[in-house]
VOKOL-917565 format. One record per residue (C-alpha): x, y, z; residue number from 1. Coordinates in Angstrom, 2 decimals, padded with zeros to 5 digits. Example, Ala and Ser with C-alpha at 12.3 -4.5 7.8 and 13.67 -1.06 7.14 Angstrom:
# VOKOL-917565
BABA     east    north       up  pos
BABA   012.30  -004.50   007.80    1
BABA   013.67  -001.06   007.14    2
END
This chain:
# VOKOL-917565
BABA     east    north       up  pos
BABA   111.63   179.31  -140.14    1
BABA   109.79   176.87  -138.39    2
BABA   108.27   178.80  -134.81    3
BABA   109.61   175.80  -132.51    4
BABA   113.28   176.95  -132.73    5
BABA   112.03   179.85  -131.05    6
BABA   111.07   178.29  -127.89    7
BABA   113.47   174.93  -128.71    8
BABA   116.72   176.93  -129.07    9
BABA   119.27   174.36  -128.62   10
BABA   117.36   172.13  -131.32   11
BABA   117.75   174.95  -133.72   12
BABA   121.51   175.31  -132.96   13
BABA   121.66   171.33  -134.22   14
BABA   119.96   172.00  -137.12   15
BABA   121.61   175.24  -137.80   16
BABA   125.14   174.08  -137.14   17
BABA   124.56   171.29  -139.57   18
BABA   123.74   173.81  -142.65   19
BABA   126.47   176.12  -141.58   20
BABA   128.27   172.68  -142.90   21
BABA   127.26   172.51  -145.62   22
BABA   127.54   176.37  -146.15   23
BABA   131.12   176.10  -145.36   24
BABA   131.93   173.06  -147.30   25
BABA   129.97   174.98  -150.33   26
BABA   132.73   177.79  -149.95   27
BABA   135.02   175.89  -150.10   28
BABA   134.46   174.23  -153.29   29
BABA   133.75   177.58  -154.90   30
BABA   137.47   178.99  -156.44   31
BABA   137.36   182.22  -155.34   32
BABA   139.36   184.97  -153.46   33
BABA   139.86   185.66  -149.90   34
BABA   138.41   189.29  -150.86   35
BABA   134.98   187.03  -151.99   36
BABA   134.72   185.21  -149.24   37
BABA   135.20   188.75  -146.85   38
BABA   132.02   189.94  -148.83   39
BABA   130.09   186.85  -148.31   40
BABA   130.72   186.35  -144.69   41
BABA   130.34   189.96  -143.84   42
BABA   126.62   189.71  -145.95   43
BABA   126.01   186.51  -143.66   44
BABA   126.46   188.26  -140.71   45
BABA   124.20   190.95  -142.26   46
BABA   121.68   188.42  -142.29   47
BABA   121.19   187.71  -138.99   48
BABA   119.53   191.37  -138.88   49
BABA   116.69   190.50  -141.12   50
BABA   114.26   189.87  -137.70   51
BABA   115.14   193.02  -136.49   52
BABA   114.25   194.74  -140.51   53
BABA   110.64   192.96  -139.97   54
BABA   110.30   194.79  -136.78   55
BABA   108.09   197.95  -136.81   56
BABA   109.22   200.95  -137.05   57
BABA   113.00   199.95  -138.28   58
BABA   113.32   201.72  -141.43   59
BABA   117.40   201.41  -141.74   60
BABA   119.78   198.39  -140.13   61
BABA   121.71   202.00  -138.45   62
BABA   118.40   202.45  -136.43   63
BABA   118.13   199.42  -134.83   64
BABA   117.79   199.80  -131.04   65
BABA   119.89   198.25  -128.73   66
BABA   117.18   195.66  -126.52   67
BABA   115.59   193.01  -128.56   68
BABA   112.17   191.89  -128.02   69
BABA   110.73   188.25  -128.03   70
BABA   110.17   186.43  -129.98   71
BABA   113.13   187.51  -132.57   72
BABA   115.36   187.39  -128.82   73
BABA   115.37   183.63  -129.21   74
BABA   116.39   182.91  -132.68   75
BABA   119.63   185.49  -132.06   76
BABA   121.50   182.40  -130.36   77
BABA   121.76   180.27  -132.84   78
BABA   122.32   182.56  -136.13   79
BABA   125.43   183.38  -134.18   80
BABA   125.95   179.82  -134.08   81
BABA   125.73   179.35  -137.37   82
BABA   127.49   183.01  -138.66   83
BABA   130.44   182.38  -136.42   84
BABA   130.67   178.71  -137.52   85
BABA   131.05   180.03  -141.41   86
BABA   133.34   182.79  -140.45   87
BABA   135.55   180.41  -138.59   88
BABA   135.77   177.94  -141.11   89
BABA   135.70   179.72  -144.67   90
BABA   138.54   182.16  -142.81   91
BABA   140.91   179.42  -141.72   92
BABA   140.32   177.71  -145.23   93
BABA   141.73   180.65  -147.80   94
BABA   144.12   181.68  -145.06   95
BABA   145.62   178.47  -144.99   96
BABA   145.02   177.70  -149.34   97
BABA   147.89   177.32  -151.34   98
BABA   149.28   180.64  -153.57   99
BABA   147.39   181.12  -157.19  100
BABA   149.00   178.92  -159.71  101
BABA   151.89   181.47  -161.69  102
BABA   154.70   183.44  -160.06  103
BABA   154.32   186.58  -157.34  104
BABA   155.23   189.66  -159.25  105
BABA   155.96   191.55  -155.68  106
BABA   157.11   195.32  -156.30  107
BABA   157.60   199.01  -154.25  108
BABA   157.45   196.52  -151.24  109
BABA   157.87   199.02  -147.84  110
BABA   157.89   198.34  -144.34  111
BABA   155.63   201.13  -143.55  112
BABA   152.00   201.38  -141.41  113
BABA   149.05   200.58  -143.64  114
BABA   146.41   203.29  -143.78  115
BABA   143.03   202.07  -145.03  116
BABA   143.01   203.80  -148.76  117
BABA   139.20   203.09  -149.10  118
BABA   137.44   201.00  -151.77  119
BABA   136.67   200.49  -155.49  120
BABA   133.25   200.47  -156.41  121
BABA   131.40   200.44  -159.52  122
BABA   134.03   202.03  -161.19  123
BABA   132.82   204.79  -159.61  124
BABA   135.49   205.76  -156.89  125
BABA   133.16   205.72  -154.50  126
BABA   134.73   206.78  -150.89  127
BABA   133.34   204.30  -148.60  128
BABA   135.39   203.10  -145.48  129
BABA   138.29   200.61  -146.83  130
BABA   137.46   196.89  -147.36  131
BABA   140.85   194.86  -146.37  132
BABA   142.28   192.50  -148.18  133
BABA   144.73   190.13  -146.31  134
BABA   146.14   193.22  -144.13  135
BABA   146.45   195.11  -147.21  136
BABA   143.72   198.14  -147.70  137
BABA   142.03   197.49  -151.19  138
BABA   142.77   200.62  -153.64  139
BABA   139.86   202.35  -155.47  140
BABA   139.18   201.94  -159.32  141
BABA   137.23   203.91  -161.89  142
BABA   136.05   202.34  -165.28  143
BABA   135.10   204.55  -167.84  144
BABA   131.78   204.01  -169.52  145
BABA   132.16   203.65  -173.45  146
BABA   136.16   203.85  -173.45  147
BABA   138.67   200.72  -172.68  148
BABA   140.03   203.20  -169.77  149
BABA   140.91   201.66  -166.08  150
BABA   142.30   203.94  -163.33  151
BABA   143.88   203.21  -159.78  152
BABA   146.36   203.92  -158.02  153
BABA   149.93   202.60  -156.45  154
BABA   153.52   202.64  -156.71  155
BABA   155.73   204.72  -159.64  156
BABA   156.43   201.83  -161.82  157
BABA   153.90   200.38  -164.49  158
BABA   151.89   197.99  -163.19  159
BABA   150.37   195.00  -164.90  160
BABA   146.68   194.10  -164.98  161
BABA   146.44   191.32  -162.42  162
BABA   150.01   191.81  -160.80  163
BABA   150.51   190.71  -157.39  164
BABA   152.08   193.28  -155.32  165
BABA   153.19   193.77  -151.63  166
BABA   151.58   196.87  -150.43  167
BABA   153.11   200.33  -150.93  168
BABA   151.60   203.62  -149.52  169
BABA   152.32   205.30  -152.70  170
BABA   149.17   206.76  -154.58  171
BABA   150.07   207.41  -157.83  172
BABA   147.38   207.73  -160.40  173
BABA   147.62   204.59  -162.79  174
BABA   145.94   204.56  -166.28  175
BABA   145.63   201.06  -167.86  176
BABA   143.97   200.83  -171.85  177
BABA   143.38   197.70  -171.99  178
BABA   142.63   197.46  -175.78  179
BABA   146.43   198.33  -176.11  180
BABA   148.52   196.78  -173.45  181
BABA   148.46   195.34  -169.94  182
BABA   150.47   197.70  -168.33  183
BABA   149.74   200.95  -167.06  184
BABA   150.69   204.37  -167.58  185
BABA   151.60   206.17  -164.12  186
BABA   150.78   210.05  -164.03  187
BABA   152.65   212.49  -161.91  188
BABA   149.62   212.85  -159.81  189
BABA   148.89   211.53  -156.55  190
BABA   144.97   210.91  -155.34  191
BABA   144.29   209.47  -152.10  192
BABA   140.25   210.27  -152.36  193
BABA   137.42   208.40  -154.45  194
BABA   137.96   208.78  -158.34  195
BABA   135.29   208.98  -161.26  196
BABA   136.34   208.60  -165.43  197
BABA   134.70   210.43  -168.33  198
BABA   133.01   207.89  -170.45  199
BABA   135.48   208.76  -173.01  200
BABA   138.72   208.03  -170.61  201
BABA   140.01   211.54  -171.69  202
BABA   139.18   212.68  -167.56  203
BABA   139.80   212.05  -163.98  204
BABA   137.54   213.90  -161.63  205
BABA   138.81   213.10  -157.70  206
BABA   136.43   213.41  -154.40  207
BABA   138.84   216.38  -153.47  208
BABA   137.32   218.54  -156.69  209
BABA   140.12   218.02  -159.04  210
BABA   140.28   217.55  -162.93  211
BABA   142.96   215.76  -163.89  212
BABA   144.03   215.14  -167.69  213
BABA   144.60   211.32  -168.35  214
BABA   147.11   212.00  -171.02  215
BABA   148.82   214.37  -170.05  216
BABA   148.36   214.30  -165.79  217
BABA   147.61   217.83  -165.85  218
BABA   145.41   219.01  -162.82  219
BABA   142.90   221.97  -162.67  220
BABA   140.82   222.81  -159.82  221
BABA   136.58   222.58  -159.93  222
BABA   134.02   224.51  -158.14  223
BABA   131.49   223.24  -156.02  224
BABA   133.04   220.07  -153.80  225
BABA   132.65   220.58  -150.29  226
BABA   132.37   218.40  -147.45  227
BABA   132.62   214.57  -147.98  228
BABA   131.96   214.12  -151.72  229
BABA   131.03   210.30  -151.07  230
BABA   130.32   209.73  -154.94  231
BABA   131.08   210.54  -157.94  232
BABA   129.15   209.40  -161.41  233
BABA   129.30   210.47  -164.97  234
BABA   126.11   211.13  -167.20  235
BABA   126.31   208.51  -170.27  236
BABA   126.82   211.83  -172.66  237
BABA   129.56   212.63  -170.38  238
BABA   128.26   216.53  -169.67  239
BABA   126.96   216.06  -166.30  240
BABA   128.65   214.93  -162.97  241
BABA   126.44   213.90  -159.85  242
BABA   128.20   213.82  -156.21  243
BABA   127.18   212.88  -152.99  244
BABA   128.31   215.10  -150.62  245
BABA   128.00   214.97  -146.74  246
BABA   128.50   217.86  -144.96  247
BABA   129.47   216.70  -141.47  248
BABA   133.14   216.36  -140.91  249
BABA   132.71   212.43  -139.29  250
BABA   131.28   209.78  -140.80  251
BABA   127.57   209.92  -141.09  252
BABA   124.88   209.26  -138.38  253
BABA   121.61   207.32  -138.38  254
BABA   118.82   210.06  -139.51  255
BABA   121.57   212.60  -141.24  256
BABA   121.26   213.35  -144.72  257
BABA   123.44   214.12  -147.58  258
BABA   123.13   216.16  -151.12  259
BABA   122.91   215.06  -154.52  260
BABA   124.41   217.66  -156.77  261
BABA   124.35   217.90  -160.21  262
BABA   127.43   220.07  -162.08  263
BABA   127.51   220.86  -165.63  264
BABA   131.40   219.05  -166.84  265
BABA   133.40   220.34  -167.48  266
BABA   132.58   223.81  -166.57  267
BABA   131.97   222.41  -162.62  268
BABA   128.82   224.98  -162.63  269
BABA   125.97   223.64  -160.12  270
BABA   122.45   222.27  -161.65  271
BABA   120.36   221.72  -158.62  272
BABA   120.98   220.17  -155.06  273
BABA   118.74   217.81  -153.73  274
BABA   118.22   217.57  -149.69  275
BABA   117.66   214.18  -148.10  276
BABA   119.23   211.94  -149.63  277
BABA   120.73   208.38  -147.94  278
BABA   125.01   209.17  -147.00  279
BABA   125.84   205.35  -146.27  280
BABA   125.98   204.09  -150.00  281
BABA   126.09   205.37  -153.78  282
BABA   124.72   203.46  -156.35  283
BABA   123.00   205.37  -159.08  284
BABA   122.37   205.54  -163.05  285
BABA   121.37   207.98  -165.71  286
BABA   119.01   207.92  -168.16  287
BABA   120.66   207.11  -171.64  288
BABA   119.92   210.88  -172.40  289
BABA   121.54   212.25  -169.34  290
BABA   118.38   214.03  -168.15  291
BABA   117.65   211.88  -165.84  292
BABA   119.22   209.79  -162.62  293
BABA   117.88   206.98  -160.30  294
BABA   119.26   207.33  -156.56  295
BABA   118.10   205.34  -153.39  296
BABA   116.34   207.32  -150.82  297
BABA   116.15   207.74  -147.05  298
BABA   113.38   205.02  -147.14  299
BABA   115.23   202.57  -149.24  300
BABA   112.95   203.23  -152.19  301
BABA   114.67   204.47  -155.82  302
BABA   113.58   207.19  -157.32  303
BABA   114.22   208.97  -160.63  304
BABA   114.97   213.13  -160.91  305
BABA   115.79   215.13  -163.31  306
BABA   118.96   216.65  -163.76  307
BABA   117.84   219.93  -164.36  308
BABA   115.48   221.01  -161.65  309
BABA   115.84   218.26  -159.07  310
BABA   112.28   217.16  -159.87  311
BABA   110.96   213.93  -158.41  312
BABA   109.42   212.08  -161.54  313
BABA   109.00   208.71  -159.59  314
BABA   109.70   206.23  -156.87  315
BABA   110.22   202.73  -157.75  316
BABA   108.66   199.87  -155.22  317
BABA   108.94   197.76  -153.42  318
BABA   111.74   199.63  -150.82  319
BABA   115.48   197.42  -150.45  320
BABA   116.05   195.42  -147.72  321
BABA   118.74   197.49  -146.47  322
BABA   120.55   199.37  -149.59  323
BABA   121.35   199.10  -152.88  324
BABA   124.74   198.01  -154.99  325
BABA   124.13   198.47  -158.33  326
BABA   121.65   200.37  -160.64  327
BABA   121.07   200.31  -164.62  328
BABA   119.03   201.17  -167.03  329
BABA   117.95   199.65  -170.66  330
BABA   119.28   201.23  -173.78  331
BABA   115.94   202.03  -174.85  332
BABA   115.01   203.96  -171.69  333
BABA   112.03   201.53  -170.91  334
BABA   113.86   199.16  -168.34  335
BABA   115.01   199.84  -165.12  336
BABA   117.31   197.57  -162.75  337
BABA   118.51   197.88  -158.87  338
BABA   120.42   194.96  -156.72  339
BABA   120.40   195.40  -153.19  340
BABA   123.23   194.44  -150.40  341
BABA   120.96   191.45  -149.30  342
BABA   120.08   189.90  -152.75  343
BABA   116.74   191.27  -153.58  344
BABA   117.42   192.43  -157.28  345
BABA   113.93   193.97  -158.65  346
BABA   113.28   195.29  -162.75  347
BABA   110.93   198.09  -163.25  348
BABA   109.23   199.43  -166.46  349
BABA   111.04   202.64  -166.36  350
BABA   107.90   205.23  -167.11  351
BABA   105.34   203.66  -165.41  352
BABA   107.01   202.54  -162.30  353
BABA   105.66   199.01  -162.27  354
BABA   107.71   195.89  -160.65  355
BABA   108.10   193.87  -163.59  356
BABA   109.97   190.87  -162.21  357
BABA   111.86   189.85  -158.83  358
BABA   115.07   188.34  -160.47  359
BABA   115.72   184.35  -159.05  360
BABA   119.51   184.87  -157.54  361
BABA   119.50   180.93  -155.86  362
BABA   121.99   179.06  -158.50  363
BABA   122.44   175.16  -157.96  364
BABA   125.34   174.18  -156.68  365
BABA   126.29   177.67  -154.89  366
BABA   124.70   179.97  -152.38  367
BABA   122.37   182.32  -153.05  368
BABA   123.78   185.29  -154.91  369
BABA   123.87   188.13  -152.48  370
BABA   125.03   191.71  -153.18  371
BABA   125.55   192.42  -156.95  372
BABA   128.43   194.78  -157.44  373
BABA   127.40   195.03  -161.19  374
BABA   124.17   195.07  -163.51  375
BABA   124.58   196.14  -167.31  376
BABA   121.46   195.53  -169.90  377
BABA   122.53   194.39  -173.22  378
BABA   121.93   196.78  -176.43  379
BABA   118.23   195.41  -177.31  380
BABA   117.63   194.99  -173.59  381
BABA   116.77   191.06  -173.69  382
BABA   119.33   190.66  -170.98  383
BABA   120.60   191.76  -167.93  384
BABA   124.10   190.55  -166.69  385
BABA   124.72   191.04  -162.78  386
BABA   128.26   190.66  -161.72  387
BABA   128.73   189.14  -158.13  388
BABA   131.49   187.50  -156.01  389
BABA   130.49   184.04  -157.21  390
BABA   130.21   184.75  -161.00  391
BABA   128.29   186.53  -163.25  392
BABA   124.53   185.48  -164.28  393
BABA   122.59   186.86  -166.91  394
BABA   118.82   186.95  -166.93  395
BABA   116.18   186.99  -169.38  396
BABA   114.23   190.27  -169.07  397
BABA   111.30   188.90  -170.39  398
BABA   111.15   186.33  -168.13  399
BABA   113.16   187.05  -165.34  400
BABA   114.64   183.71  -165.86  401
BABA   118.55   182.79  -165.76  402
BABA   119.51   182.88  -169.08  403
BABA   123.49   181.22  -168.18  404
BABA   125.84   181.54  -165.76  405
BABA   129.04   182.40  -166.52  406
BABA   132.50   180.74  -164.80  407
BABA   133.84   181.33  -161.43  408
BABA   136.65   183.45  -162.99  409
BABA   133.93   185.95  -163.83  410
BABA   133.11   186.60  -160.31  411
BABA   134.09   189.65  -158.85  412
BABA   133.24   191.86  -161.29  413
BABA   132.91   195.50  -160.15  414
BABA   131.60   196.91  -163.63  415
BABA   130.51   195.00  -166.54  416
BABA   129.60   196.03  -170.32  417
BABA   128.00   194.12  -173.26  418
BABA   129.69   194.94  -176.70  419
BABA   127.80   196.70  -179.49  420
BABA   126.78   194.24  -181.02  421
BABA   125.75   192.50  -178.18  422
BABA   127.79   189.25  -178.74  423
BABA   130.70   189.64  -176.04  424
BABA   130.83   190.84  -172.54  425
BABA   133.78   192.78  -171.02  426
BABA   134.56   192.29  -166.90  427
BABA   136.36   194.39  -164.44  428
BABA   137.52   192.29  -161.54  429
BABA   137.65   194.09  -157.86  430
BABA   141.46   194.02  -156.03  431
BABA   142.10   191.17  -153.69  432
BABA   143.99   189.39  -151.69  433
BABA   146.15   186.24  -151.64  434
BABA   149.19   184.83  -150.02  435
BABA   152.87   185.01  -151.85  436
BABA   155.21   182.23  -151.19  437
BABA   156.16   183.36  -147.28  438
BABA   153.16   183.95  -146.41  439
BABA   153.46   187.69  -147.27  440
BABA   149.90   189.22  -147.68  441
BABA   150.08   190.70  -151.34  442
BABA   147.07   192.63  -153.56  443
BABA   146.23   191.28  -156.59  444
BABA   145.14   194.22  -159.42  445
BABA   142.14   194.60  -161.16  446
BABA   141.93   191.91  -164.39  447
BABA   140.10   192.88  -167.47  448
BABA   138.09   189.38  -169.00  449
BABA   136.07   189.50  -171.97  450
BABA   133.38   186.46  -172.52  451
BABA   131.36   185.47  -175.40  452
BABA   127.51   186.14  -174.41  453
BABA   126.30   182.69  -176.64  454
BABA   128.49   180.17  -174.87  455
BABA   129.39   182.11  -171.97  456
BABA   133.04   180.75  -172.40  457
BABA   136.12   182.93  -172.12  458
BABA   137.74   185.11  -175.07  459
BABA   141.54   186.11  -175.24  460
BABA   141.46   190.30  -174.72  461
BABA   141.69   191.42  -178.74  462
BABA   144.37   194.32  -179.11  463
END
């Protein structure tokens, strides 16, 4: 930035106002959902903490003291300018768009208060404060890793892949195949907490230590869940479960740590617990083997342990920006990927620790890409697809150029796989929100795309 708008405030606020313009009118042009645009303004607003980040001393954005010191002081007036500028405009833009194109399939409507039920992420479950959508609290969703296996919850009917719905306080554990049919199979189990899915779709472990039987909704109890389990993640061979557990009984404070433990599935017996680790955000992978895990730190930095004895094999630099979204790593066990909430996404070499490429994320014609909810490697690890609100980019890994951009439709994906073969690509939209005819705030369900990796152009779902 250039060091007159510190002392030249209001000509900053001219110049500022006139890109928040153009960042609105960009939005606008971009067909996405009102959930999207939440993400992207609340990352904008995010942004305006970056001078604060350079500071010294500020290791995490939940640090940050109160005063501000010059020179950053004089650049805070007209970021707000500009974040408040995009807020107000993208927000009274989708509130006021028209309803998606096809009819409102509203169901289990109630007029009943609407308690946050917390949000999807990663297929993962994980149990992070709830992300609203419209008025209506976003429900979790867990993706299993190899299988065609989708659970969520809502009301007691089947529900549809993409159906519209008013909201309904009802948490019923849904099971969708989507290789079979679009609708779902309710269980006669309720789950209110965070949710994780064997990679074979055959079981439901819940944030409240239960193991629930997808076909047949039959519930056991496991050992070793305490506290806040604010995680939950399967190994790839499906015999090990990691949770991050907090042990205070409110939300998390700056400087408090939380546990990563490993169980043995589906026994429940505990591996190792590792002290320290950060309690705001899960994101984490396993090594194709299942011996090994990558988790972000207390100092923003990844690191890889072993499943086993909680060994520390390596940290991966440079540290996030603030935290990260997504991890994966290559088939072959040599590649290593992390996105971070502010759109630094970095690739490692997985053994040595060395920062093979800092991925581009600016795409023409949109904003940058900021906050990937998604990364996946294809089988011979040429390519890494990254699934944000916009759409969904894939990247050479040789290169660490774009490869292609997929449509808008693709954006929004919350977990993304390559096929076998590596020819076609499989998406798992997030929930969001949208308008029905009256007005009514409804929530839209997950939708399940599949895209040809080649041409990047959409493919009917084969059953």
């Amino acid at each position: 930035m250039n060091p007159d708008y510190a002392s030249h405030p209001d000509t900053a606020a001219e110049a500022l106002g006139r890109v928040a313009g153009e960042a609105v009118e960009r939005m606008r042009a971009v067909p996405a959902p009102r959930e999207s645009v939440t993400r992207i303004i609340e990352r904008a607003a995010a942004w305006s903490d970056v001078a604060d980040m350079a500071a010294p001393g500020r290791a995490h954005p939940e640090e940050r003291p109160v005063q501000r010191r010059s020179p950053w002081w004089a650049l805070k007036v007209p970021a707000a300018i500009v974040f408040i500028s995009i807020a107000v405009g993208t927000s009274a833009y989708w509130v006021s768009r028209p309803r998606p194109a096809g009819d409102v399939n509203v169901k289990n409507a109630k007029d009943e208060p609407r308690p946050g039920n917390g949000t999807p992420g990663q297929g993962i479950g994980s149990p992070a404060p709830a992300r609203q959508a419209g008025t209506s609290p976003s429900r979790r969703l867990a993706v299993a890793g190899d299988a065609t296996i989708l659970v969520s919850t809502g009301g007691a009917k089947p529900i549809s892949l993409g159906d519209q719905q008013a909201y309904d306080a009802n948490t019923t554990v849904h099971v969708w195949d989507w290789s079979k049919a679009d609708a779902s199979r309710p269980l006669a189990v309720s789950v209110s907490t965070g949710m994780a899915v064997s990679p074979d779709g055959k079981w439901i472990v819940t944030a409240d230590g239960r193991l629930v039987d997808a076909a047949t909704g039959q519930v056991k109890h496991l050992e070793n869940f305490e506290g806040q389990v604010r995680g939950l993640r399967f190994s790839p061979d499906g015999r090990a479960l990691l949770l991050l557990i907090y042990r205070g009984k409110a939300n998390p404070r700056p400087g408090e740590g939380a546990i990563a433990r490993v169980l043995d599935f589906p026994s429940g017996k505990k591996r190792v617990d590792i002290e320290g680790q950060w309690p705001f955000t899960f994101a984490c992978a396993f090594t194709p083997d299942g011996g090994q895990f990558f988790l972000m730190d207390k100092d923003q930095l990844m690191r890889r342990w072993d499943v086993k004895t909680g060994e520390n094999f390596a940290r991966y630099e440079p540290a996030f920006t603030n935290s990260i979204r997504a991890v994966a790593v290559s088939p072959d066990a040599r590649q290593v990927a992390g996105a971070g909430t502010r759109g630094d996404i970095h690739v490692w070499e997985l053994a040595s620790g060395k920062l093979l490429h800092t991925l581009v994320t600016e795409q023409p014609g949109l904003t940058v890409l900021v906050g990937l909810d998604s990364l996946a490697f294809s089988p011979d690890a040429k390519l890494l697809a990254g699934g944000s609100s916009l759409k969904l980019v894939l990247w050479e890994t040789a290169s660490g150029r774009v490869a292609r951009s997929l449509p808008p439709q693709s954006g929004g994906a919350v977990h993304v796989r390559f096929s076998k073969d590596g020819k076609k690509l499989t998406t798992v939209r997030d929930f969001y929100g949208t308008n029905g005819r009256g007005g009514e705030d409804l929530l839209t369900y997950p939708e399940v795309r599949e895209w040809t990796v080649g041409s990047a152009e959409e493919m009917p779902l084969r059953r």
